[in-house]
C-alpha positions as CSV (number, residue, x, y, z in Angstrom):
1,X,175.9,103.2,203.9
2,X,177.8,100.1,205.9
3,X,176.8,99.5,209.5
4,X,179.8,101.3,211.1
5,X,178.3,104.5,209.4
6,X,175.5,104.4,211.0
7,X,176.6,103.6,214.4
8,X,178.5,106.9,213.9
9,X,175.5,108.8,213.0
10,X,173.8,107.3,215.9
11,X,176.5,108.0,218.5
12,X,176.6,111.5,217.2
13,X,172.9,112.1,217.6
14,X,172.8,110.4,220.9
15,X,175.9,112.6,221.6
16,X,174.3,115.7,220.5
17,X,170.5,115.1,222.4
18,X,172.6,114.3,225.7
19,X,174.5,118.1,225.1
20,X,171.2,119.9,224.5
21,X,169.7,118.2,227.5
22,X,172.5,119.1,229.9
23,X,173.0,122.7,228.4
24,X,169.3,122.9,228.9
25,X,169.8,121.6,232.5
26,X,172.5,123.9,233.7
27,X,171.7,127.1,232.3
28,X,169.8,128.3,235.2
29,X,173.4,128.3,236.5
30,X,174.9,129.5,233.9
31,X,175.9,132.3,235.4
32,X,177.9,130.7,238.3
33,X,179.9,129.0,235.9
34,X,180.5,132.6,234.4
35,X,181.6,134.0,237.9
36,X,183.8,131.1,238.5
37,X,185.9,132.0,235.7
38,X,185.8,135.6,236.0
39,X,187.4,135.0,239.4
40,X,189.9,132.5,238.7
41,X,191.4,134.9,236.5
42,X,191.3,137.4,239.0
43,X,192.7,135.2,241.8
44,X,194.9,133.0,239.8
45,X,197.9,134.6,240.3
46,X,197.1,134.8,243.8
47,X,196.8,131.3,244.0
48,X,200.1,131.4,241.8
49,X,202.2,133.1,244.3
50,X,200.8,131.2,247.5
51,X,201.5,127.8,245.8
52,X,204.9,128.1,243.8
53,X,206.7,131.4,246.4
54,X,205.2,130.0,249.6
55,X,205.0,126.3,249.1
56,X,201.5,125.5,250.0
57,X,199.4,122.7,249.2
58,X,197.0,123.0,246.3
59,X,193.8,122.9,248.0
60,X,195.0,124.6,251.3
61,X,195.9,127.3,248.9
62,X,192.8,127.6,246.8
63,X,190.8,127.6,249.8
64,X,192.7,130.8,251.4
65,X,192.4,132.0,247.9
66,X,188.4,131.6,247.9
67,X,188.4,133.0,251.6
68,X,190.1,136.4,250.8
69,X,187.7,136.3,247.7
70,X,184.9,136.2,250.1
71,X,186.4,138.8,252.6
72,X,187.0,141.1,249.9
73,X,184.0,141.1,247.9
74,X,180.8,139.0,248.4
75,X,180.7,140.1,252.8
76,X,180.9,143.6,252.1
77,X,178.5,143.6,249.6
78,X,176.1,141.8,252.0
79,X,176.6,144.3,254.2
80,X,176.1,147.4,251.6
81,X,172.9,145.3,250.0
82,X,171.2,145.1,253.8
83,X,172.1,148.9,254.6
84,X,170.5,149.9,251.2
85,X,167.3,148.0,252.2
86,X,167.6,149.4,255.5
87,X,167.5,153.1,254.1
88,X,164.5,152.5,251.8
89,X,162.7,151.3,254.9
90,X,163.4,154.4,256.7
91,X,162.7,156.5,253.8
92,X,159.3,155.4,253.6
93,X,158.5,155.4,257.1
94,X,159.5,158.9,258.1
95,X,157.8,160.3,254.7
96,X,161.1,162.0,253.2
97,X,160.9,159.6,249.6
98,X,158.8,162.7,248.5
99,X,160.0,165.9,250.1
100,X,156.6,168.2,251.0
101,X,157.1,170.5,247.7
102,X,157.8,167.7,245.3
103,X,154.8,166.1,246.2
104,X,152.9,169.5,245.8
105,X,154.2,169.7,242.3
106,X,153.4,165.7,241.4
107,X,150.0,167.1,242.2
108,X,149.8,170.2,240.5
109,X,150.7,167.9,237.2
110,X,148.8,165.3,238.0
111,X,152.3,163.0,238.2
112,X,152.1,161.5,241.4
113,X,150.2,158.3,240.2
114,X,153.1,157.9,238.0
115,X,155.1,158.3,241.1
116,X,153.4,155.2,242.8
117,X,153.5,153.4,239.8
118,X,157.0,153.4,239.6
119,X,157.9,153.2,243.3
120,X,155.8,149.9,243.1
121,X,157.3,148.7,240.2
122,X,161.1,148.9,242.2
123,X,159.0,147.3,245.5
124,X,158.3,144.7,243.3
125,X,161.6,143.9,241.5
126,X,163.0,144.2,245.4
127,X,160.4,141.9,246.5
128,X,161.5,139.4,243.5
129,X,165.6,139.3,244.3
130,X,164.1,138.6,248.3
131,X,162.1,135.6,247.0
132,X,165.2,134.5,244.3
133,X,167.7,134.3,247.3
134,X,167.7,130.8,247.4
135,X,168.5,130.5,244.5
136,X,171.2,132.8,244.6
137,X,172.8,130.6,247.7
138,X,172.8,127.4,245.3
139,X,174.7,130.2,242.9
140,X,177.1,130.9,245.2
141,X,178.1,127.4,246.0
142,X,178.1,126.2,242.7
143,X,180.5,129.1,241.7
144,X,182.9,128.6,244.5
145,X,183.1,124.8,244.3
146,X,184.1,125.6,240.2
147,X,186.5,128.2,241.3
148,X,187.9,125.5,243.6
149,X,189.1,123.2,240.6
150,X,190.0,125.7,238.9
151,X,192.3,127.0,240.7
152,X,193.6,123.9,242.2
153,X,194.3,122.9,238.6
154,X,195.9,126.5,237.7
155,X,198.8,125.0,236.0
156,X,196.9,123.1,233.4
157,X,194.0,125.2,232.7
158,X,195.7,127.8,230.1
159,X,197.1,124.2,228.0
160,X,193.2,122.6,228.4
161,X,191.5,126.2,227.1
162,X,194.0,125.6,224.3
163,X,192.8,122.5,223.1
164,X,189.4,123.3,222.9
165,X,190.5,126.5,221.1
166,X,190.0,125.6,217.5
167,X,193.2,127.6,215.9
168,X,196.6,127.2,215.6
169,X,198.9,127.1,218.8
170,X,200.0,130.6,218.2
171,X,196.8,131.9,217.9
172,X,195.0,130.2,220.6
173,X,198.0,131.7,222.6
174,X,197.3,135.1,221.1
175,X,193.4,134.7,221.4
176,X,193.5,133.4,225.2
177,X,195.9,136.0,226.1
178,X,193.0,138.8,225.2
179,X,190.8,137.0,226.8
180,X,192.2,137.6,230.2
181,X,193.4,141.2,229.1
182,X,189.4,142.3,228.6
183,X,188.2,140.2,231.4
184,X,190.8,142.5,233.5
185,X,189.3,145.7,231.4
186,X,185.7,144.6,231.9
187,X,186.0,143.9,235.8
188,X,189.1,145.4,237.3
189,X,188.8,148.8,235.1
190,X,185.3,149.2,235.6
191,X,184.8,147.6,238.6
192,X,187.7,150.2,240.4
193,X,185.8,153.1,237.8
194,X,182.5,152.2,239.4
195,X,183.4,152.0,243.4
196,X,185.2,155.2,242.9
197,X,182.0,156.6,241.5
198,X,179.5,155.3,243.4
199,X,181.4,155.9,246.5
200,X,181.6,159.6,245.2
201,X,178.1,160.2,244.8
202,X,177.1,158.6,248.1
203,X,179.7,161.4,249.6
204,X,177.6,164.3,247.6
205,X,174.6,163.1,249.1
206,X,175.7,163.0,252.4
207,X,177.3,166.4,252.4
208,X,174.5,168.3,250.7
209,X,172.1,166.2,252.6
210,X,170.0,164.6,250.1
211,X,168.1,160.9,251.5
212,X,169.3,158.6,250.2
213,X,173.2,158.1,249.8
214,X,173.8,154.6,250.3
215,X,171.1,153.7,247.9
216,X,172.1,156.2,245.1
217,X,175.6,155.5,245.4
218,X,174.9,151.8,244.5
219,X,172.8,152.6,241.7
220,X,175.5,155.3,240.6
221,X,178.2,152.5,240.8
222,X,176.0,150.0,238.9
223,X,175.2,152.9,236.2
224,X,179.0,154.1,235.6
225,X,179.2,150.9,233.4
226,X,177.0,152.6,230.8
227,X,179.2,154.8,228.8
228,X,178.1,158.4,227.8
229,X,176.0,159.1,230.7
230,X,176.9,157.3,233.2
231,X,176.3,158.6,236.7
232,X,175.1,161.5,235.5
233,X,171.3,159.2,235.4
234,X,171.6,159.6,238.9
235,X,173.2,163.2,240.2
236,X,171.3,165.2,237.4
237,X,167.5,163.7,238.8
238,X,168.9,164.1,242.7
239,X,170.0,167.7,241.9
240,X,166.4,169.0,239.8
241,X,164.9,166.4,242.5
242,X,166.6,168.4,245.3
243,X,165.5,171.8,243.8
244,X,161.9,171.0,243.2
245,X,161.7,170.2,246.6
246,X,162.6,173.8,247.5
247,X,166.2,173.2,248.6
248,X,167.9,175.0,246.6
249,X,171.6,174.7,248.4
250,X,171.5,170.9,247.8
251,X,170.2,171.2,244.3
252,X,173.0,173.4,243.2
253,X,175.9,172.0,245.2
254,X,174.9,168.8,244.1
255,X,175.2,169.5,240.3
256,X,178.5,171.5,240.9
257,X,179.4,168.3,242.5
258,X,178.1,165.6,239.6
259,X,179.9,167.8,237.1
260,X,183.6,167.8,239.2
261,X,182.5,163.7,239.4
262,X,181.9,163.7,235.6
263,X,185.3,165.5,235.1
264,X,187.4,162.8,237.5
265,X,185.7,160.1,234.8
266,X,187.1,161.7,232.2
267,X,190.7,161.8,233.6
268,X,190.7,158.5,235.3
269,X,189.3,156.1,232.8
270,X,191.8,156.1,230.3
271,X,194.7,156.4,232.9
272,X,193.0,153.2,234.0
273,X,192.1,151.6,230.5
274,X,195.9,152.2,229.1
275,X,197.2,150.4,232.3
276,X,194.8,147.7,232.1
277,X,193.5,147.5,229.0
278,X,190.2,148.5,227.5
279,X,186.8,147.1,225.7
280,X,185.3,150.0,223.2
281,X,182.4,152.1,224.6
282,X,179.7,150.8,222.3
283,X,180.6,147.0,222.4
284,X,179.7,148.1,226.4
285,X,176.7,149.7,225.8
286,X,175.3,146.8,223.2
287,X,177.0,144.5,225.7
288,X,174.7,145.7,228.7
289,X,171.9,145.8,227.2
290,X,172.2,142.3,226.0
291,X,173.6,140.8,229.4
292,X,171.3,142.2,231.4
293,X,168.2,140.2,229.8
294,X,170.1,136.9,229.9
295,X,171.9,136.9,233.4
296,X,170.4,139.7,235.4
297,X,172.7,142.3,237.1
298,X,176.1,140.0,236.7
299,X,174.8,140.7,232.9
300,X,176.8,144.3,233.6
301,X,179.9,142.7,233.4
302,X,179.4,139.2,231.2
303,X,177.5,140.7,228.3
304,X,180.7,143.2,227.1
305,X,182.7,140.8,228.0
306,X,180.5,137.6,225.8
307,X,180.5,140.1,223.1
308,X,184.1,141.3,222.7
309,X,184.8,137.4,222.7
310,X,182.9,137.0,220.1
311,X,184.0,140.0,218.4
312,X,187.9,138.5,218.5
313,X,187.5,135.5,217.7
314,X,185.5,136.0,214.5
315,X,188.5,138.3,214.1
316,X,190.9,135.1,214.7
317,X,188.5,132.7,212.4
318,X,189.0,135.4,209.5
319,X,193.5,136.2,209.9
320,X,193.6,132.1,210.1
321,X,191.4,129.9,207.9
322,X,189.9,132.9,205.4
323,X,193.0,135.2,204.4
324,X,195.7,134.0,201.5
């Protein structure tokens, strides 16, 4: 082995400890990096039409772009987050988190230490995001200062993506084109699919007067994701919930209600999915269950997405290096 051999070797070591070391470095922000480009490809075109239709600078552009991102989803989330918190509070203050009857029957079966038990374990996963929200803010920032290159760089990004692609030009085409058709599926289907819900279910609680709306309409939207069951985790429990309690009007209405919800699933998903495109039901469940370890709630949305990447392109490895 000459000396130019080993220089090589060297470099490549040296190459690959200085990777592992930054990979290492930036995962606890791996998933602003995710976000970034889940919303570039969701404001890109936006970005697009205010560049090349209305003539606007680059950077002016991406800003307004990043604004109207803002607006449209991170404020009213804030705002929707707080309100939750706000309605647990009063829940717990005026004693209505267990309804006078419930509590009797938690008592009767000896189930209202289970009761505490798991109400503490949610105070203590709320009392956990509190403490992580600085951490969250350097999130945010990183993620919007990524989208901001990104999209002031639109033009070039799809020819970049290629060239780290390792397949043919066609294929890379091909490959990168899915890519954006299930990042569409996995946030604009399901994301639409789960504020429809969620909003839904808040609306049953509030007309059947059940405590509670705001916070079981979130957890209904965040739950439509899973397939099979779906919101049904949450109006099936409010429903029994509501008729243990004694009222029976609210019990019933509400699963005449979660099964007229379970019915406008079934018709608007795959209107939805055959517009938009889809990601099969079980890559979404494994998906979940596998994002949700690795980058918390944003894991919802990443993991089906990480996975049917995967899925594709072991798909493209096989059609273009291993068939005749």
């Amino acid at each position: 082995m000459n000396e130019k051999q080993i220089k090589k070797i060297l470099a490549l070591l040296f190459l690959a400890a200085i990777t592992i070391l930054l990979l290492n470095l930036l995962w606890p922000f791996v998933n602003a990096f995710l976000g970034a480009i889940i919303l570039f490809f969701l404001t890109r075109h936006l970005q697009s039409f205010l560049v090349k239709k209305l003539k606007w600078n680059k950077r002016f552009a991406a800003i307004i772009t990043i604004t109207i991102s803002l607006l449209i989803i991170i404020i009213p989330l804030y705002f929707l987050i707080s309100s939750v918190f706000g309605e647990i509070d009063g829940m717990i203050e005026s004693g209505t988190l267990i309804p006078g009857k419930l509590g009797t029957f938690l008592d009767d079966y000896n189930l209202r230490g289970y009761a505490k038990e798991a109400t503490d374990y949610f105070k203590h996963i709320f009392i956990a995001q509190i403490k992580a929200v600085p951490k969250i803010l350097i999130n945010l920032v990183i993620m919007y200062f990524t989208l901001f290159y990104l999209l002031i760089n639109n033009d070039s990004i799809d020819e970049s993506f290629m060239r780290i692609i390792p397949f043919s030009k066609k294929n890379s085409r091909k490959l990168l084109n899915e890519f954006k058709n299930m990042t569409y599926s996995g946030v604009v289907t399901a994301g639409l699919i789960a504020v429809l819900q969620g909003s839904l279910i808040a609306i049953g609680f509030l007309f059947f007067k059940i405590n509670g709306a705001l916070l079981w309409g979130l957890v209904g939207a965040l739950v439509s994701f899973l397939p099979f069951l779906g919101t049904a985790m949450v109006w099936v429990p409010a429903a029994v919930y509501a008729l243990i309690g004694g009222n029976y009007y609210s019990g019933i209405g509400m699963f005449v209600w979660g099964t007229f919800l379970s019915n406008i699933d079934n018709v608007i998903r795959p209107g939805l999915q055959q517009k938009i495109g889809q990601i099969h039901p079980l890559i979404t469940l494994i998906g979940i269950f596998i994002g949700i370890p690795l980058f918390g709630i944003l894991g919802i949305v990443v993991g089906p997405l990480l996975l049917s990447y995967f899925l594709l392109s072991a798909k493209m490895f096989k059609e273009e290096y291993l068939s005749d």
